[in-house]
N, C-alpha and C positions, 0 to 999 in steps of 0.2 A: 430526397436529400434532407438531411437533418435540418433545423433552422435553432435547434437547443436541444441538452444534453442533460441529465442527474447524473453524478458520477459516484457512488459513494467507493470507499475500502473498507474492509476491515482485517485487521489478522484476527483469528479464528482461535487459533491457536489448540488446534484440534477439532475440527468440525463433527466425532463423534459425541466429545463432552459437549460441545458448545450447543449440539440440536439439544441437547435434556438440559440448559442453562439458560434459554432464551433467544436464541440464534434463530428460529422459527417462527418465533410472534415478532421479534424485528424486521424480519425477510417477508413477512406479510403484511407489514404497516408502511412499509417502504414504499415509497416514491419514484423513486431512481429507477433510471432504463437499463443503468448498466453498474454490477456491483463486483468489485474486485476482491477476491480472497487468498491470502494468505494464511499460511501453517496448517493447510487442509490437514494434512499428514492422513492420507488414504488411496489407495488403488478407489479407479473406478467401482470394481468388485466390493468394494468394503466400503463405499457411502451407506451412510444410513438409510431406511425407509421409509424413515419419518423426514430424512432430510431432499429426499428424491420425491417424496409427494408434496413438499412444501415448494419446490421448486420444479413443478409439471407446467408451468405455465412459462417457464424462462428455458432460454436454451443456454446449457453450459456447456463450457467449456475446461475442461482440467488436465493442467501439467502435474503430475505426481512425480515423486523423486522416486528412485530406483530403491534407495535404501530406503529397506520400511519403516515406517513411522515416521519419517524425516520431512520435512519443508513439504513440498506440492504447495501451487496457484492454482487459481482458477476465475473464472470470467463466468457470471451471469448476466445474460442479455435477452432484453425484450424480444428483439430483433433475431434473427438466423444471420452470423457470420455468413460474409462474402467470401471471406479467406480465413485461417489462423495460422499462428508461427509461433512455434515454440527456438526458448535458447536466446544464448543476446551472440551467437557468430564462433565463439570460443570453445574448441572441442575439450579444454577443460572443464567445463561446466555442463556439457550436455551430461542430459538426465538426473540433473540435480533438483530439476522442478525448483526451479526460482524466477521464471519468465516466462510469459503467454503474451500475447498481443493478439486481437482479432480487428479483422477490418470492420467495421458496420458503413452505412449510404454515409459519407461525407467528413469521415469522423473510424482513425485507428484509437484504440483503447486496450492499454499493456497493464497486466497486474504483477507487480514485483515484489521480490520477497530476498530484499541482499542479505547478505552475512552477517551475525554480529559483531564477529571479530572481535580478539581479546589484545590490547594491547602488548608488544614484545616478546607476541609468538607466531607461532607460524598459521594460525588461524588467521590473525590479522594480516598476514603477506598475505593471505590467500584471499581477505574481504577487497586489499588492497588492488592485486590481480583483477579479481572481477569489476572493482570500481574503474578500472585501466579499460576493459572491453567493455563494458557497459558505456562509458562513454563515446567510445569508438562505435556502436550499435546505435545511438540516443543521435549522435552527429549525422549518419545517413536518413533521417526520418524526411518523410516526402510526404506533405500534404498534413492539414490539421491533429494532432495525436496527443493523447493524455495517458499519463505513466501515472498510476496509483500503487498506493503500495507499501508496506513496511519496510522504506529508507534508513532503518539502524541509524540516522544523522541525525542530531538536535543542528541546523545550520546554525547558531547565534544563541549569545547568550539568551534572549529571550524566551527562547524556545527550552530551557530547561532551568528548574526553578533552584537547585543546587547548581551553580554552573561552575564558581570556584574550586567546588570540590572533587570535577571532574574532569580537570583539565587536560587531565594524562590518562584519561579511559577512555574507551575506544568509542564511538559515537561520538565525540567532542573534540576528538584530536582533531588538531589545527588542519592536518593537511586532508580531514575530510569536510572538516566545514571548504575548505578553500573549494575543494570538487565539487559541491554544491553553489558555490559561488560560481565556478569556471561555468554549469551549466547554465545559469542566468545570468551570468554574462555572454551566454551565444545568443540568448530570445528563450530559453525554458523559463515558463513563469509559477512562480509559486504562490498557487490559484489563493491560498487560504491567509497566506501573507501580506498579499496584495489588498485582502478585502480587511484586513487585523492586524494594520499597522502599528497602529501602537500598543497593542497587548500582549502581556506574557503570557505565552502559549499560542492558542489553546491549548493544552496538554494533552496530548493523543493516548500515552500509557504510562502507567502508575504499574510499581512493583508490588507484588502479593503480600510482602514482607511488613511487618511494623503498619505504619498507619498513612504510608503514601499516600493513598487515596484521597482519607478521611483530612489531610491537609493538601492534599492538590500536590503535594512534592510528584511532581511528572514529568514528564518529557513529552516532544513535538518531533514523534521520529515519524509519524506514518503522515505521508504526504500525495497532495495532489498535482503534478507538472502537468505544463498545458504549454503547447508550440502558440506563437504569434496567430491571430485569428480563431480563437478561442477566447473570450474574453467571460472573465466567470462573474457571473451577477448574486451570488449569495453563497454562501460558505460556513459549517457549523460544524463542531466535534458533537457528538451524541453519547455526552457523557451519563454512564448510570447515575439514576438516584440517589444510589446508595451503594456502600460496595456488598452491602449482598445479593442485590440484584445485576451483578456484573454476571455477563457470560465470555468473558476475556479478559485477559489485564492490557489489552487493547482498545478504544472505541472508535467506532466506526464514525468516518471521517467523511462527509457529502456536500458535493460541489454540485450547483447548478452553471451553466456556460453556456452563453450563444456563439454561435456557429455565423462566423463572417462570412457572407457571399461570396 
């Protein structure tokens, strides 16, 4: 039985660019028991070489989307799953590759990858839909569980450093911070918030575009929930140096947590 936990995320955001960008020497410096990915966008068939001999030592786990090149999660772990379960219950979404969960001793561990949705179309009824079952799936959890993962939600102002300007775009509309709020208001805790109270950010992802990066203009969409009994003891984004040495316009997001008797 577990007594603590590493949890990192990252989105990927393609995991065949991202093995030739640095996604290999990170995954070998790493710490963490269990590493949640997002935007694999690959059949089992089509991971890399280089990314399948950097991780001979972990047992994966991967949801791929049906439509190629699209979304796919997946779950690195020390450990060999007890169980895995793909999907959040909603047969509109099976095989969109956007949810895994695997059990490991003491301790479920889900890697998500929601929609981004655009505001005042039908993309965001459909982020909207999934956030509808996703919650519905997030309420039945039984026993300690951590959900990591590219959340598409800045919850608060904080969390994103233009926040006036985004008031009407999708990650910032009101009635998705509120659904991040209805989660913690059941006991979902927000492992990185709790430990970085008063800071803006961290900033988990910066756009390609102009000079995001080089001024931190970011967002705090990729997130760590943790059920009551999980209490996280240290919490860091793992921001590139520099943005040339970015291998994502995401950074990988790692939680340490002990595990309550």
């Amino acid at each position: 039985m577990l007594t603590s936990i590493v949890v990192s995320t990252a989105n990927v955001n393609g995991v065949r660019a991202a093995s030739t960008k640095g996604l290999l020497e990170w995954l070998a410096g790493t710490a963490a028991d269990v590493v949640c990915l997002q935007e694999v966008r690959a059949l089992a068939v089509d991971l890399p070489a280089a990314f399948l001999a950097a991780t001979a030592g972990w047992h994966l786990t991967l949801d791929p989307a049906q439509a190629k090149g699209r979304n796919g999660v997946a779950v690195l772990s020390r450990e060999a799953p007890l169980a895995v379960r793909t999907g959040i219950g909603d047969p509109e979404f099976a095989g969109h590759g956007r949810y895994v969960e695997v059990d490991l001793p003491g301790v479920t561990v889900a890697s998500l990858y929601l929609p981004k949705g655009q505001a005042g179309t039908e993309k965001q009824e459909e982020k909207d839909r999934f956030l509808a079952a996703l919650a519905k799936h997030l309420a039945g959890a039984t026993g300690p569980t951590v959900v990591a993962g590219d959340f598409n939600i800045a919850p608060a102002e904080a969390d994103i450093r233009n926040w006036k300007a985004n008031l009407a775009h999708s990650g910032f509309l009101p009635h998705e911070r509120a659904w991040i709020a209805d989660l913690l208001a059941a006991g979902w805790r927000d492992t990185v918030r709790e430990l970085h109270p008063d800071q803006e950010g961290p900033y988990t992802w910066w756009s390609y575009r102009g000079r995001a990066f080089d001024n931190d203009a970011g967002w705090r969409i990729d997130h760590v929930l943790a059920t009551p009994g999980l209490d996280p003891v240290e919490a860091r984004v793992e921001r590139a140096p520099s943005y040339d040495t970015r291998w994502s316009d995401h950074a990988p997001v790692t939680v340490s947590l002990q595990v309550e008797p």
